[in-house]
N, C-alpha and C positions, 0 to 999 in steps of 0.2 A: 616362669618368665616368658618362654615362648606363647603361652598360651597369650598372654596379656598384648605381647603383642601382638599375634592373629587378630585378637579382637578389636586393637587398635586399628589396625589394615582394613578390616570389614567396616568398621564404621565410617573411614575417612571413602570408603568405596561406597556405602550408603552416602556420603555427603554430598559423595561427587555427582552422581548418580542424579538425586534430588538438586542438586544445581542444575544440573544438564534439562533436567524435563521442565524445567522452572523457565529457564533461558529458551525453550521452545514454545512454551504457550507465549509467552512475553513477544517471540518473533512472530508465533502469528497473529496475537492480536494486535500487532503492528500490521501484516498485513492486510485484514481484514479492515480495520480503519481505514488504511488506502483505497481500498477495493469501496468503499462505501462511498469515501469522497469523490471518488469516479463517478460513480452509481449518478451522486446527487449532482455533479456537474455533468452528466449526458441529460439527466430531466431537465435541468434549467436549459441546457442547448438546445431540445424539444422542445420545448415549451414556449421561447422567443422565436426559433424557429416560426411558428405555428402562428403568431402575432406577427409574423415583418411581413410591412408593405412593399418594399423597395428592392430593389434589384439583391440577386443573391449576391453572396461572397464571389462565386466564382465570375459571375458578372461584371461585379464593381472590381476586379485586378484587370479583367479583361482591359476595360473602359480607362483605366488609371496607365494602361502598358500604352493605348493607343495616343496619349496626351501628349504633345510635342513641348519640351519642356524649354 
């Protein structure tokens, strides 16, 4: 009877075990997702950047603080 349950104990610690690593790849391909979305939204920021005519951002606040309302 002891032994069966040892084995019982060992298995629910393999389960647990396998939960745990499961629940870690799972968090970082969560991160990593993030991390891409980033990636793809600093190219598209370059990238309009790289195309605008017109006064920068920090420009046009400048231009917007001086407007007497």
């Amino acid at each position: 009877m002891p032994k069966s349950l040892e084995i019982r104990l060992n298995e629910l610690i393999h389960k647990i075990t396998e939960m745990k690593k499961e629940f870690i790849l799972n968090k970082s391909i969560k991160v990593e997702a993030g991390q891409n979305r980033i990636r793809e939204w600093k190219a598209i920021g370059k990238k309009v950047s790289a195309k605008w005519n017109g006064l920068s951002a920090v420009e046009e606040i400048r231009e917007q603080r001086k407007k007497a309302w």
